[in-house]
C-alpha atoms as an extended CHARMM CRD file, in Angstrom:
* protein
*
        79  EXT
         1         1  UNK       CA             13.3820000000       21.4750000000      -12.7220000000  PROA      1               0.0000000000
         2         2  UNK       CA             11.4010000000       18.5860000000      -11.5230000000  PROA      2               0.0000000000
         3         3  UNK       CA             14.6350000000       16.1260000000      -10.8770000000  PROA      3               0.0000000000
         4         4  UNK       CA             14.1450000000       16.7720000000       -7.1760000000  PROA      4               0.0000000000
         5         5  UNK       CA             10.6200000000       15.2810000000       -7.5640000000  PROA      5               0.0000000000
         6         6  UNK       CA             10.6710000000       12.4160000000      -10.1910000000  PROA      6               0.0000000000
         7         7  UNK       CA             12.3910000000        9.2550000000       -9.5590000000  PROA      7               0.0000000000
         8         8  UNK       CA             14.1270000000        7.9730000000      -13.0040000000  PROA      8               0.0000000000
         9         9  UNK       CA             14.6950000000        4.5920000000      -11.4760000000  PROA      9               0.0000000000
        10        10  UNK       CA             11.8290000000        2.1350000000      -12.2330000000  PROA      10              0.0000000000
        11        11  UNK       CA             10.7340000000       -0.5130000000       -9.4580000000  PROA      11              0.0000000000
        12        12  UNK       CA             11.0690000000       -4.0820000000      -11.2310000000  PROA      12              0.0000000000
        13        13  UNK       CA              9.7200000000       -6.9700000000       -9.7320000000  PROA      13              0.0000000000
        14        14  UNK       CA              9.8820000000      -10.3690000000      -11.7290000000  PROA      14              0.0000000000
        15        15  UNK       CA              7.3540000000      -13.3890000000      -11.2990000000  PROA      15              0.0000000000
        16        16  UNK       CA              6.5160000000      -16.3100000000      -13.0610000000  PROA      16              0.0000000000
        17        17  UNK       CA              2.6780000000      -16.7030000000      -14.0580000000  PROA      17              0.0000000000
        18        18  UNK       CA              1.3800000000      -20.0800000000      -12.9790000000  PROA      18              0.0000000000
        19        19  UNK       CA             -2.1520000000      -21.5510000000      -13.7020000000  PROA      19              0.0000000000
        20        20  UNK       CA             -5.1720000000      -19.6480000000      -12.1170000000  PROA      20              0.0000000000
        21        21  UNK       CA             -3.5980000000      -16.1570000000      -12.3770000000  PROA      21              0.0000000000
        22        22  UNK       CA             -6.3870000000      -14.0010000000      -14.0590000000  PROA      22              0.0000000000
        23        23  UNK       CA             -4.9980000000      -10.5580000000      -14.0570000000  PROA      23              0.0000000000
        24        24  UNK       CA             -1.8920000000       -8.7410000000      -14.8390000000  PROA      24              0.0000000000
        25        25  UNK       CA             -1.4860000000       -4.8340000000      -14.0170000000  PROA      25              0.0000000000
        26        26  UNK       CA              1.0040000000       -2.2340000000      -14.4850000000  PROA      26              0.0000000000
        27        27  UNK       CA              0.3960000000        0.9510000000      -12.8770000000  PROA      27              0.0000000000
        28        28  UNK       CA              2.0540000000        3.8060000000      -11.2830000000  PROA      28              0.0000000000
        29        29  UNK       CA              2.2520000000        5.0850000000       -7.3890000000  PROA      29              0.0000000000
        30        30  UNK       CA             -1.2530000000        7.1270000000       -7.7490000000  PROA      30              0.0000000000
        31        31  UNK       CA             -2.9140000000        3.6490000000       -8.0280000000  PROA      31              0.0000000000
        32        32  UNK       CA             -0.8260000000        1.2370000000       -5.5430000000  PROA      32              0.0000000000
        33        33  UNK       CA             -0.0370000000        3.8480000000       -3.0790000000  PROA      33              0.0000000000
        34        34  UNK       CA             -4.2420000000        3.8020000000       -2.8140000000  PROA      34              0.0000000000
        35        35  UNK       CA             -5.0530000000        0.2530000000       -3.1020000000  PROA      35              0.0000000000
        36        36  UNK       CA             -3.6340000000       -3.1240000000       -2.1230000000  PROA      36              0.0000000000
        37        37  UNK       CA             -2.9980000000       -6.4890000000       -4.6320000000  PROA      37              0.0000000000
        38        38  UNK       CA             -6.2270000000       -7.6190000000       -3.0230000000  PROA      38              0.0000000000
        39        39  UNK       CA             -8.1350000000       -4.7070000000       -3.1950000000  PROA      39              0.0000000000
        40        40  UNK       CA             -7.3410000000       -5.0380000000       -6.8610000000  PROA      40              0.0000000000
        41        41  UNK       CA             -8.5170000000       -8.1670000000       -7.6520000000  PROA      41              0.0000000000
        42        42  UNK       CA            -11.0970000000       -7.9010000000       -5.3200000000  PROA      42              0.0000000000
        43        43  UNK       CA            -12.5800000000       -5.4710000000       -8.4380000000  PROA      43              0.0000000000
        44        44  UNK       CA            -11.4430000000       -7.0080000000      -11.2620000000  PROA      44              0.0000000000
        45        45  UNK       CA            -13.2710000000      -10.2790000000       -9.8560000000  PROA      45              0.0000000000
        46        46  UNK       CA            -16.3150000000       -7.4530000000       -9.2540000000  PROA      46              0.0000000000
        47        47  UNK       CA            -15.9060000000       -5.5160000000      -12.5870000000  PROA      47              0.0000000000
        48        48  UNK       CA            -14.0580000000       -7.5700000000      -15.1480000000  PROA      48              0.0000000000
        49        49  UNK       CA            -15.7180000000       -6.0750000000      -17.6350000000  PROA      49              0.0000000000
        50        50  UNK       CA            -15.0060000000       -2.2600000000      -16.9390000000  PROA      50              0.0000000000
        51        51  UNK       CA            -11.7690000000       -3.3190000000      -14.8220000000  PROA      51              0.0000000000
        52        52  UNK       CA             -9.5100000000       -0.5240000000      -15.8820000000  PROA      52              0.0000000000
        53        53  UNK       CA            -12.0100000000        2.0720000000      -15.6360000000  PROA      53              0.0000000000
        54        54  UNK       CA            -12.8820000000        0.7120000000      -12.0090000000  PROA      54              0.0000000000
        55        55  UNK       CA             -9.8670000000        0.4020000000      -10.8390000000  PROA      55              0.0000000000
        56        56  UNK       CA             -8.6560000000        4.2510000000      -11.6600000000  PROA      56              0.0000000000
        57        57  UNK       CA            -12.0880000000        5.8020000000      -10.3690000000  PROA      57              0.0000000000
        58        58  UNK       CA            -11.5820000000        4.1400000000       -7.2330000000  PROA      58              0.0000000000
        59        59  UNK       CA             -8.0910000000        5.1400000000       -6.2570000000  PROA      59              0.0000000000
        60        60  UNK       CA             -9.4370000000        9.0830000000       -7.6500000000  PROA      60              0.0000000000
        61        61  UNK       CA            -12.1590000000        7.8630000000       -5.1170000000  PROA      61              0.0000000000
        62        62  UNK       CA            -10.1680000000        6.8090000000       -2.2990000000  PROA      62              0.0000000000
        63        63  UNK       CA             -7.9420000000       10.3970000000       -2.5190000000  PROA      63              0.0000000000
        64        64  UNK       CA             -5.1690000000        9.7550000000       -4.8040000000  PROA      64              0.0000000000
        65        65  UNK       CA             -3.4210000000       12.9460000000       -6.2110000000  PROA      65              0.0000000000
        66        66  UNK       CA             -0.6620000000       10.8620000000       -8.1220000000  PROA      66              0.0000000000
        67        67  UNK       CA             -0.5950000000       10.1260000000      -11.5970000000  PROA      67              0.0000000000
        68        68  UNK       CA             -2.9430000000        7.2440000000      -11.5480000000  PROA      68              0.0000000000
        69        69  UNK       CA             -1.4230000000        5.3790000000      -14.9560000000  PROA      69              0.0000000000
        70        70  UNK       CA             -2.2530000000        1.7100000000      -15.4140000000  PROA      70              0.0000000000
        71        71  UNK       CA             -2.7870000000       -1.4450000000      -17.7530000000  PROA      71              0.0000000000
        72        72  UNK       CA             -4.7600000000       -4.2530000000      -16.8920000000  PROA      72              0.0000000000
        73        73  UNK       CA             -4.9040000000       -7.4880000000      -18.8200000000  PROA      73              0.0000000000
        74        74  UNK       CA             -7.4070000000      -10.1670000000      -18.2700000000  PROA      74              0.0000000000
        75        75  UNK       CA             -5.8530000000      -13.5980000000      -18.5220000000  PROA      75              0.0000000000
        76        76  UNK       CA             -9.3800000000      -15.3060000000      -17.5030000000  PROA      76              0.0000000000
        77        77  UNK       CA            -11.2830000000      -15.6220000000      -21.0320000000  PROA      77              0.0000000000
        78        78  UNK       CA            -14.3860000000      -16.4240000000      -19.2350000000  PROA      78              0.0000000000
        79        79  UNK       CA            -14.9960000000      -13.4280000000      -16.9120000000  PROA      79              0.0000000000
């Protein structure tokens, strides 16, 4: 029934991490259609400590009726 509405296809990007990148996050269209890479980082370099948290209260926040599903990982041991 909801075929016409789900898209089974997943969006795959590849990168190579390199030395200075602090944070790696998955997340679904509720969060990204919301918020940009930079507005992103902009609170995990704000909120490291609560970053996943942060992050999905402010795309609820900023609107977002989308499933707002995410994983953040902090590569930056000192934050």
């Amino acid at each position: 029934m909801l075929k016409m509405y789900v898209v089974a296809d997943p969006e795959i990007e590849k990168d190579t991490m390199k030395d200075g990148d602090d944070f790696l996050i998955l997340a679904s269209a509720g969060l990204w259609s919301l918020l940009s890479n930079q507005d992103a980082m902009s609170i995990g370099k704000v909120h490291s400590r609560c970053y996943s948290s942060r992050l999905r209260k402010e795309a609820h926040h900023r609107g977002s009726a989308d499933n707002i599903t995410h994983a953040s990982v902090c590569f930056n041991h000192h934050a």
